[in-house]
MIKOLVO-718949 format. One record per residue (C-alpha): chain; x, y, z. Coordinates in Angstrom, 2 decimals, decimal comma, padded with zeros to 5 digits. Last residue first. Example, Ala and Ser with C-alpha at 12.3 -4.5 7.8 and 13.67 -1.06 7.14 Angstrom:
@kette->A | east->013,67 | north->-001,06 | up->007,14
@kette->A | east->012,30 | north->-004,50 | up->007,80
END
This chain:
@kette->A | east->011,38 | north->023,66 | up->-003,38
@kette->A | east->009,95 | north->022,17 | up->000,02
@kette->A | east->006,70 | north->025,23 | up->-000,60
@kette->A | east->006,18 | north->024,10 | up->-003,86
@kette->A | east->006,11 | north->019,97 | up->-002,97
@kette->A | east->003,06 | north->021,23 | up->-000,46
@kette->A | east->001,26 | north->023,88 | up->-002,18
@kette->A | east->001,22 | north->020,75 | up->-005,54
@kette->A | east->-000,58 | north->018,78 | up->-002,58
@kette->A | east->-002,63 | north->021,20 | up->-001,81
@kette->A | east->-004,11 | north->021,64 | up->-005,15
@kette->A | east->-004,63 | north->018,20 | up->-005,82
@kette->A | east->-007,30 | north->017,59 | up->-003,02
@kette->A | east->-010,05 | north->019,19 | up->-004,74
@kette->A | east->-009,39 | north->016,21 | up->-007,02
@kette->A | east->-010,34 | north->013,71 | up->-004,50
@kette->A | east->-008,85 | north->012,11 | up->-001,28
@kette->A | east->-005,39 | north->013,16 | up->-001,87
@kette->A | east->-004,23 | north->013,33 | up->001,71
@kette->A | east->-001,47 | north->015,77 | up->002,28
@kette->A | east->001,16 | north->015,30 | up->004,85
@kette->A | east->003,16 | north->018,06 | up->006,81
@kette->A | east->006,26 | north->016,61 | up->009,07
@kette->A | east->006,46 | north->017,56 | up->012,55
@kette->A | east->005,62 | north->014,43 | up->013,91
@kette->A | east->006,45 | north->011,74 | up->011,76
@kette->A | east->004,45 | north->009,24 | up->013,34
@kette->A | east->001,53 | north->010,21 | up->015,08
@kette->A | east->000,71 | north->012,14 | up->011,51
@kette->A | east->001,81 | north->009,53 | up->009,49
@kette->A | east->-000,07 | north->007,29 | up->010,64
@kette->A | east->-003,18 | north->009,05 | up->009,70
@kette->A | east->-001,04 | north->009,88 | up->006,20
@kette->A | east->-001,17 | north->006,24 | up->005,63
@kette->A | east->-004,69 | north->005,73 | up->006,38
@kette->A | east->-006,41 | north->008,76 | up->004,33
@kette->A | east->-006,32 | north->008,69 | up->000,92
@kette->A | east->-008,27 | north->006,14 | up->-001,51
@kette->A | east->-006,29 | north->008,22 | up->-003,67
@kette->A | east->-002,17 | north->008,73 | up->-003,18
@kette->A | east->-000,58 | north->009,74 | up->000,24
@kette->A | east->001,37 | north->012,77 | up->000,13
@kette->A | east->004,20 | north->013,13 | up->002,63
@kette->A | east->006,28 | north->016,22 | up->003,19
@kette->A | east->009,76 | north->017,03 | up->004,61
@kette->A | east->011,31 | north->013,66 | up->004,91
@kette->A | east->015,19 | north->014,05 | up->005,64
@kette->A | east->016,51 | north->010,68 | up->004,18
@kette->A | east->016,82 | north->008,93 | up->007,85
@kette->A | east->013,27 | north->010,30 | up->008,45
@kette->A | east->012,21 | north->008,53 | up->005,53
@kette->A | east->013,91 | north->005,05 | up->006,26
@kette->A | east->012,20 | north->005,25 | up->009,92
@kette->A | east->009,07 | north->005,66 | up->007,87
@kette->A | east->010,15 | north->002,54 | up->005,85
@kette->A | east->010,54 | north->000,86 | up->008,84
@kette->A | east->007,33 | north->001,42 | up->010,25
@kette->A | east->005,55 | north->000,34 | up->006,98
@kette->A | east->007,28 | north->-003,16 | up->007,65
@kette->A | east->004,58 | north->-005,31 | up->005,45
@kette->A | east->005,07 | north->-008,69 | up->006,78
@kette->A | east->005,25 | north->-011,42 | up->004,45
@kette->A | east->003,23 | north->-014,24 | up->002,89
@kette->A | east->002,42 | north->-011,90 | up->000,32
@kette->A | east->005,33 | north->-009,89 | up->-000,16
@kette->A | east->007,63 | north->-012,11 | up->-002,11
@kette->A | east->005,71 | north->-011,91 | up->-005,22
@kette->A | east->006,86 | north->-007,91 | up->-004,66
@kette->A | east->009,89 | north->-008,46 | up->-003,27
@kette->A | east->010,84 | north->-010,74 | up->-006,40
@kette->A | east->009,56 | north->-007,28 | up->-008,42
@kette->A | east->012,17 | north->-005,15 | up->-006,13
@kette->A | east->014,92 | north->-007,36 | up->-006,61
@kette->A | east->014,86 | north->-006,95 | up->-010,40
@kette->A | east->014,14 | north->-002,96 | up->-009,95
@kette->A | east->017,50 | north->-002,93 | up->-008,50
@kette->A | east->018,76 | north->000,07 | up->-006,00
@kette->A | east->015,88 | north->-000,39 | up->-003,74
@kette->A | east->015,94 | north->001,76 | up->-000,21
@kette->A | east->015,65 | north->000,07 | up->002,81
@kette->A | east->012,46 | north->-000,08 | up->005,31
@kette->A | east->012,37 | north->-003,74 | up->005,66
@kette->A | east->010,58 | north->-006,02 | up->003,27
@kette->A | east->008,12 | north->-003,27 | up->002,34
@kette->A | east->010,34 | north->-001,43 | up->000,23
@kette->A | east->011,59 | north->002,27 | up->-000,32
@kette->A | east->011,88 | north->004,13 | up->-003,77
@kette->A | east->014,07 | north->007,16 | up->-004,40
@kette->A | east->012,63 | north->007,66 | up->-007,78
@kette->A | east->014,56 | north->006,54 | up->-011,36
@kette->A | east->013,95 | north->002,49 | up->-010,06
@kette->A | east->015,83 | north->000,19 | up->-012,33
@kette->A | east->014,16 | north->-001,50 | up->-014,81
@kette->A | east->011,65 | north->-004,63 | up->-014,80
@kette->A | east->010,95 | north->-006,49 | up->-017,49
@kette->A | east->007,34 | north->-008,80 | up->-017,30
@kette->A | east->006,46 | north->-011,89 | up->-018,02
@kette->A | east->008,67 | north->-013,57 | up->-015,64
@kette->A | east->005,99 | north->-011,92 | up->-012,90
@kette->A | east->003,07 | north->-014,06 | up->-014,39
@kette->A | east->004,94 | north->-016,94 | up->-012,63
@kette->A | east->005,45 | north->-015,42 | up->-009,64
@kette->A | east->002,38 | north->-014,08 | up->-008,89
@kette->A | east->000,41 | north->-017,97 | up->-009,84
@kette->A | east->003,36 | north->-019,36 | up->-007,12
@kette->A | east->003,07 | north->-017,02 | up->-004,47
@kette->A | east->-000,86 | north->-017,52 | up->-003,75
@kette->A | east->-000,20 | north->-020,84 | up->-001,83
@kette->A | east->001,80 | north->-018,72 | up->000,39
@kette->A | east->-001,14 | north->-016,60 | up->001,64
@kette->A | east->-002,01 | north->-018,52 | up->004,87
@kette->A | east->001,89 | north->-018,07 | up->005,66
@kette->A | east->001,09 | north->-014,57 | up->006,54
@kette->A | east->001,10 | north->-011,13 | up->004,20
@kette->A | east->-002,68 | north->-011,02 | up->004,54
@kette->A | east->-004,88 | north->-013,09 | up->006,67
@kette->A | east->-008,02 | north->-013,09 | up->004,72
@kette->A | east->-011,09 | north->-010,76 | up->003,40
@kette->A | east->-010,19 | north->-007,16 | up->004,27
@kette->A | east->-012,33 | north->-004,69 | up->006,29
@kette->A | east->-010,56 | north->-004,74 | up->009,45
@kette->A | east->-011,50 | north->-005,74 | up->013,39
@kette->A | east->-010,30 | north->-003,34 | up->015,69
@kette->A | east->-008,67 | north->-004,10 | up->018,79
@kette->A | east->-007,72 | north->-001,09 | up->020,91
@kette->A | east->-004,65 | north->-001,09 | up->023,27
@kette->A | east->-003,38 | north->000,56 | up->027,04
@kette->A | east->-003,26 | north->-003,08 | up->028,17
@kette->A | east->-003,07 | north->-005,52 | up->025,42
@kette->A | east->-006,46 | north->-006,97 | up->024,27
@kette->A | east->-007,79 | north->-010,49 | up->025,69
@kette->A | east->-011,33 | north->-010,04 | up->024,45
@kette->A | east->-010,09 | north->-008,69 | up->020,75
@kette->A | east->-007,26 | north->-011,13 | up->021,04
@kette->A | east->-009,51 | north->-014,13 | up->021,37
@kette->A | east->-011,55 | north->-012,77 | up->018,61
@kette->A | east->-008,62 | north->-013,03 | up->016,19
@kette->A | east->-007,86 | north->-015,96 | up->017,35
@kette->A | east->-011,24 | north->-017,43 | up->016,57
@kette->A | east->-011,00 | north->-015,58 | up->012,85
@kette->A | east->-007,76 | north->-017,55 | up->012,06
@kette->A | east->-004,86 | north->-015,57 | up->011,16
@kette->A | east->-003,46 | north->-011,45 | up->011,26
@kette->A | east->-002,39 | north->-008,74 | up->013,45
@kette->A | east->-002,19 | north->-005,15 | up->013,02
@kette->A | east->000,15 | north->-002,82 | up->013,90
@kette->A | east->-000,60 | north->000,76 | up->015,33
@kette->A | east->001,32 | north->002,81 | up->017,50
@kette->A | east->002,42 | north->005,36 | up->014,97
@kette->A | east->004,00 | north->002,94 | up->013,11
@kette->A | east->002,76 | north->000,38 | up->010,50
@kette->A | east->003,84 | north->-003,17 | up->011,80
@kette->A | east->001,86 | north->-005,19 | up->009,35
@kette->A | east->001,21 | north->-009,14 | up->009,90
@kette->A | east->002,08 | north->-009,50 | up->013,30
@kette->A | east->001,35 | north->-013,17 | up->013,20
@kette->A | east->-001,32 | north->-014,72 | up->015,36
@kette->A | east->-001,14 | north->-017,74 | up->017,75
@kette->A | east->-002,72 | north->-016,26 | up->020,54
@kette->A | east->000,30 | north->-015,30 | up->022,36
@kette->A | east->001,94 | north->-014,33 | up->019,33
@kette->A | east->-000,03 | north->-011,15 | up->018,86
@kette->A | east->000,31 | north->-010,81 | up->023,09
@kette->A | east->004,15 | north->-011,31 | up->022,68
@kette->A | east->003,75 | north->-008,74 | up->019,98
@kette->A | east->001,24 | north->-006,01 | up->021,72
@kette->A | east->003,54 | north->-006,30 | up->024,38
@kette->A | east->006,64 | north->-005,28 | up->022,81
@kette->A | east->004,81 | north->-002,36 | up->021,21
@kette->A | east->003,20 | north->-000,87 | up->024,40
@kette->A | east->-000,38 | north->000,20 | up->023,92
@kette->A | east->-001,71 | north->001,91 | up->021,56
@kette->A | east->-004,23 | north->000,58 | up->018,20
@kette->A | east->-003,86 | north->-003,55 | up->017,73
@kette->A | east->-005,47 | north->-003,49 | up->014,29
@kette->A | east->-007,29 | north->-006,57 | up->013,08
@kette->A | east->-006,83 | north->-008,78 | up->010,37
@kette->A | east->-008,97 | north->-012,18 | up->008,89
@kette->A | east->-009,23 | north->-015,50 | up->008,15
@kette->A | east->-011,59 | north->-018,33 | up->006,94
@kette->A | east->-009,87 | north->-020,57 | up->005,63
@kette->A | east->-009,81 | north->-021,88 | up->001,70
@kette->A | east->-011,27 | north->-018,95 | up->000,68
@kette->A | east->-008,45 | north->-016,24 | up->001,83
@kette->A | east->-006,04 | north->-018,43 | up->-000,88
@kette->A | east->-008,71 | north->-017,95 | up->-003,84
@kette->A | east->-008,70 | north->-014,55 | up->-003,52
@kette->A | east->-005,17 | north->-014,16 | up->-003,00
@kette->A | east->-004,83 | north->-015,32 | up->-006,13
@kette->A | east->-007,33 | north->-013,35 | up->-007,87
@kette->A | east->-005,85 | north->-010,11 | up->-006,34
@kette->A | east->-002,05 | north->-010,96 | up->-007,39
@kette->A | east->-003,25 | north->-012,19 | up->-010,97
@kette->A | east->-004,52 | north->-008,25 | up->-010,94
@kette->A | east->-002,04 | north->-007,19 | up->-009,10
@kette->A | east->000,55 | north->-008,60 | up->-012,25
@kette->A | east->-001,90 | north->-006,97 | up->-014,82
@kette->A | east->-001,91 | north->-003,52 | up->-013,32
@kette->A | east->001,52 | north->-002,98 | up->-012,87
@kette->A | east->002,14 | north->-004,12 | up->-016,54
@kette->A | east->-000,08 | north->-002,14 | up->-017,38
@kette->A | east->001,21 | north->000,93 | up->-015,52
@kette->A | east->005,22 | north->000,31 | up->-017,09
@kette->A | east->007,40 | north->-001,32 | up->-014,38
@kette->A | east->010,27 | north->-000,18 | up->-012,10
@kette->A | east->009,73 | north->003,10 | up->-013,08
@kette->A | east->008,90 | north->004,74 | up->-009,79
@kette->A | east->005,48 | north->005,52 | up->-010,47
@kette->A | east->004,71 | north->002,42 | up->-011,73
@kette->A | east->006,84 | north->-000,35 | up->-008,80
@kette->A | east->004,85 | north->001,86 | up->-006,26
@kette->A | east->001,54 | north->001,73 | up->-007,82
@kette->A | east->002,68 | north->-002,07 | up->-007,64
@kette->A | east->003,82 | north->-001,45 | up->-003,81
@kette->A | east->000,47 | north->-000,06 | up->-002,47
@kette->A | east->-000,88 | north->-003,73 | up->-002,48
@kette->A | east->001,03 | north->-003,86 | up->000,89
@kette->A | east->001,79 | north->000,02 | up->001,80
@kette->A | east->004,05 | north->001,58 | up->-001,55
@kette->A | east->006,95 | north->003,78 | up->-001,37
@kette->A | east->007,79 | north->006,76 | up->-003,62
@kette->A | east->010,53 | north->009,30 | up->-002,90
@kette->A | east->009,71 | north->013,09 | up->-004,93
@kette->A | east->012,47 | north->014,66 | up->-007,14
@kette->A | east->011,24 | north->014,26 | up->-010,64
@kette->A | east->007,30 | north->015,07 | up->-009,42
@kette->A | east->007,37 | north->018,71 | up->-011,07
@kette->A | east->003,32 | north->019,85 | up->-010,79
@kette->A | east->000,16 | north->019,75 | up->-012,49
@kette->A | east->000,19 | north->017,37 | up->-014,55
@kette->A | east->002,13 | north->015,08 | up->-012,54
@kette->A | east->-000,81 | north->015,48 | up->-009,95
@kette->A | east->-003,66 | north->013,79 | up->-012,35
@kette->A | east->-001,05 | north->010,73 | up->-013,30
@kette->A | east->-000,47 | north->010,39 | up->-009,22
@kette->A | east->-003,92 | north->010,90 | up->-008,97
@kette->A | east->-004,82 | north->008,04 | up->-011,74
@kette->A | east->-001,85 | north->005,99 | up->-010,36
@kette->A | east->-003,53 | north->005,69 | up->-007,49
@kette->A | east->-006,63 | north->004,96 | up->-008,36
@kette->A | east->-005,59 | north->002,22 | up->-010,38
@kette->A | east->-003,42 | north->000,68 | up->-007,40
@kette->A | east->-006,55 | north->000,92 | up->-005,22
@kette->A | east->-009,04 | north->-000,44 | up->-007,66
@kette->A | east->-006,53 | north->-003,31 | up->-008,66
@kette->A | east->-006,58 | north->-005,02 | up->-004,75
@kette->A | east->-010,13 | north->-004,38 | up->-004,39
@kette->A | east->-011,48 | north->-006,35 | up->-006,93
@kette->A | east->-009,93 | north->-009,69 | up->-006,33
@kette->A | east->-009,57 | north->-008,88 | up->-002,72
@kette->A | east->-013,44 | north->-008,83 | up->-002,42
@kette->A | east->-013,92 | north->-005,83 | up->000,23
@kette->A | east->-015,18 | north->-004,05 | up->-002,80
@kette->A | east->-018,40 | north->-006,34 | up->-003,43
@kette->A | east->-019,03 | north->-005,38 | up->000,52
@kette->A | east->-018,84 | north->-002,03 | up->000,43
@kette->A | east->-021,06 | north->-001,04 | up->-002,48
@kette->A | east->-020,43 | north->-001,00 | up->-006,08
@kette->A | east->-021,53 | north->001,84 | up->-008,23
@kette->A | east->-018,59 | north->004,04 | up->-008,73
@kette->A | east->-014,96 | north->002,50 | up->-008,58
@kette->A | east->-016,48 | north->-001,15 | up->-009,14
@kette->A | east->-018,41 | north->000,43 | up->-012,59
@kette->A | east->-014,94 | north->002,08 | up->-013,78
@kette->A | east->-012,47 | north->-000,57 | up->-012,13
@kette->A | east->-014,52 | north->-003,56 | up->-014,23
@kette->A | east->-011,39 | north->-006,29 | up->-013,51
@kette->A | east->-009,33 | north->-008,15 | up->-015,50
@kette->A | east->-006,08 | north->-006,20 | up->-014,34
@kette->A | east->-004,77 | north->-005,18 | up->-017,84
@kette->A | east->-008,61 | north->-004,20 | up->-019,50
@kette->A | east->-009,84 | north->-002,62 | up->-016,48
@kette->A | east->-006,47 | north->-000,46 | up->-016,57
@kette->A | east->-006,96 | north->000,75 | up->-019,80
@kette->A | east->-010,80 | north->001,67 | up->-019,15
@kette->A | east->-009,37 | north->003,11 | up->-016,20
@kette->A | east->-007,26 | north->005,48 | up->-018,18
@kette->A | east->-009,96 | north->006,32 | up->-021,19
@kette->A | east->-012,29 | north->007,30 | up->-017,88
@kette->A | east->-009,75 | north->009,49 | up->-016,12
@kette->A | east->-008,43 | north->011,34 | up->-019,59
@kette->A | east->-010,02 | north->014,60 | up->-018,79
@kette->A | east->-011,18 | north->014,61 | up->-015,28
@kette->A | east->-014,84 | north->014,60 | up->-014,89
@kette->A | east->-014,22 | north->011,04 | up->-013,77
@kette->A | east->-011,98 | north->011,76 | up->-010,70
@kette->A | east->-015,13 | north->013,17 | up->-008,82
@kette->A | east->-017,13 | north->009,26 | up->-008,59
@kette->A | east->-013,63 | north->007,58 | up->-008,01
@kette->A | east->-014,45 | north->006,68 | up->-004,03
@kette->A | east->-017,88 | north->005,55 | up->-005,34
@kette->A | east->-018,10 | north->002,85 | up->-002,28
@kette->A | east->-014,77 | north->003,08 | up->000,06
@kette->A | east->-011,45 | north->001,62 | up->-000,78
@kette->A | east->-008,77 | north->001,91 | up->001,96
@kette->A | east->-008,70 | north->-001,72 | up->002,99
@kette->A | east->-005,85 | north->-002,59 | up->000,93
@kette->A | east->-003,19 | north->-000,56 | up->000,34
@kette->A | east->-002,35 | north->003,11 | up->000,28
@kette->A | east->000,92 | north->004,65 | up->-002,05
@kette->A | east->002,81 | north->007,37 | up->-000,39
@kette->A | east->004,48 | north->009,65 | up->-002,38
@kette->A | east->007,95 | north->011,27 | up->-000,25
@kette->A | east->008,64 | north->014,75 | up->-000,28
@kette->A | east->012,21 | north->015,23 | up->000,32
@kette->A | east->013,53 | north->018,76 | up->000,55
@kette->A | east->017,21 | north->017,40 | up->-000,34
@kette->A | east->018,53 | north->014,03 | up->000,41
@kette->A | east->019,88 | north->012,24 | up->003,35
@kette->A | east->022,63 | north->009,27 | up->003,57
@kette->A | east->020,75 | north->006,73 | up->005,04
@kette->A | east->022,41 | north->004,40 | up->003,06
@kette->A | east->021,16 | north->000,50 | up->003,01
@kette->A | east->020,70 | north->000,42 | up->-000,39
@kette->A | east->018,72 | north->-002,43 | up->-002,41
@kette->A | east->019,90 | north->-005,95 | up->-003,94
@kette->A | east->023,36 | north->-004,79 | up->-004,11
@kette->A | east->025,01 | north->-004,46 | up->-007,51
END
């Protein structure tokens, strides 16, 4: 079997589930989802798997203990699975595509049965420590290179010894390494481009995280993957995953590795995308979306009120 599919053979009314990563979280961001029946017993699940308090982080912690990667990393993939557990209630999700943004790609690996929750839950968790521990040693960071032309951007990226470290679409990719560069770039920007400085504690998905490979991959032989029973698009370059083996190596894999987000859009398109809802903490990926897949309606699932318009949206593709 092939390690993923390279078809672009489309599908019917696809509405594809869009999973956010890092840098989305905002203080109290799961405040509403608690009066949800279930929400609490579910996170106190997931705190227990990932090693990490997701009910008092979720609520009472303020920006700057949620910028910690250790923390941050299983909030987002816990909150997404909670709306994407809140929405299956509601609505038929058999038919929808799933793909994942960086950290995005273990609420991903859930939804789209590569791996049981918990065991989604306990591998980012070893993947959030580890990175941790990585950003430490050197002080790093990302920004986002907003407009400009996308050839330039790169050559100017590499220019100042940085590393393209997400290309996202929608004229935006961000680049990543040593906090110097990083301000050498924001006085030295691209013509016709923005630098903005992110919210995240290292140089993500560059060689700065490799030392963080080994602890994922060893707590990934723990777990048994199956094959994917969603259309499910990875990271690594846009393609769809046939083997949920594959997609787990992707997934250790991923760290010291760009995250192609454009590419997987591209792989949307190439399926007929004709909706996008992007999973709670909401709004980036469905930003993109908007510049990117022109044409195409997105829903952001910011809180419960949310819900509603995102069960509108897979009813009206039916």
């Amino acid at each position: 079997m092939q390690s993923w599919a390279g078809s672009s053979e489309k599908l019917e009314h696809v509405i594809v589930i869009a999973c956010p990563g890092q840098g989305s979280q905002t203080p109290g961001f799961l405040t509403e989802w608690l009066d949800l029946p279930g929400a609490r017993d579910f996170l106190r699940e997931a705190s227990e798997r990932s090693g990490v308090d997701l009910l008092a982080h979720g609520t009472e912690s303020d920006a700057d203990t949620i910028r910690d990667t250790a923390i941050a990393q299983p909030l987002i993939v816990a909150a997404s699975l909670l709306a994407w557990q809140e929405l299956a209630a509601r609505t038929d999700l058999s038919n929808v595509g799933v793909a994942g943004h960086s950290v995005g790609e273990f609420a991903a690996a859930a939804i789209a049965g590569v791996l049981p929750a918990g065991d989604a839950l306990q591998l980012v968790g070893v993947r959030g420590r580890a990175m941790a521990e990585s950003a430490a040693r050197t002080e790093t960071g990302m920004a986002a290179v907003v407009g400009g032309v996308e050839e330039a951007v790169l050559a100017k990226i590499t220019e100042h010894g940085l590393t393209a470290a997400n290309r996202n679409g929608g004229g935006q990719i961000v680049a990543a390494g040593s906090l110097p560069a990083l301000a050498a770039l924001a006085s030295d920007a691209p013509r016709g481009a923005r630098v903005i400085q992110l919210q995240v504690a290292g140089a993500f998905h560059t060689d700065y995280m490799a030392d963080a490979i080994p602890a994922l991959a060893s707590a990934a032989t723990g777990v048994t993957p199956a094959e994917p029973t969603h259309t499910l698009w990875t990271n690594a370059d846009g393609s769809r995953v046939e083997s949920g083996a594959r997609y787990v190596e992707l997934l250790v894999s991923q760290i010291a590795n760009p995250v192609r987000w454009d590419a997987c859009m591209a792989g949307f398109q190439d399926a007929g995308i004709t909706g996008l809802i992007e999973l709670t903490p909401a709004g980036a990926l469905s930003g993109i979306a908007k510049r990117a897949l022109r044409g195409v309606p997105s829903v952001a699932i910011k809180s419960p009120a949310d819900l509603d318009a995102a069960v509108a949206l897979i009813a009206d593709a039916a």
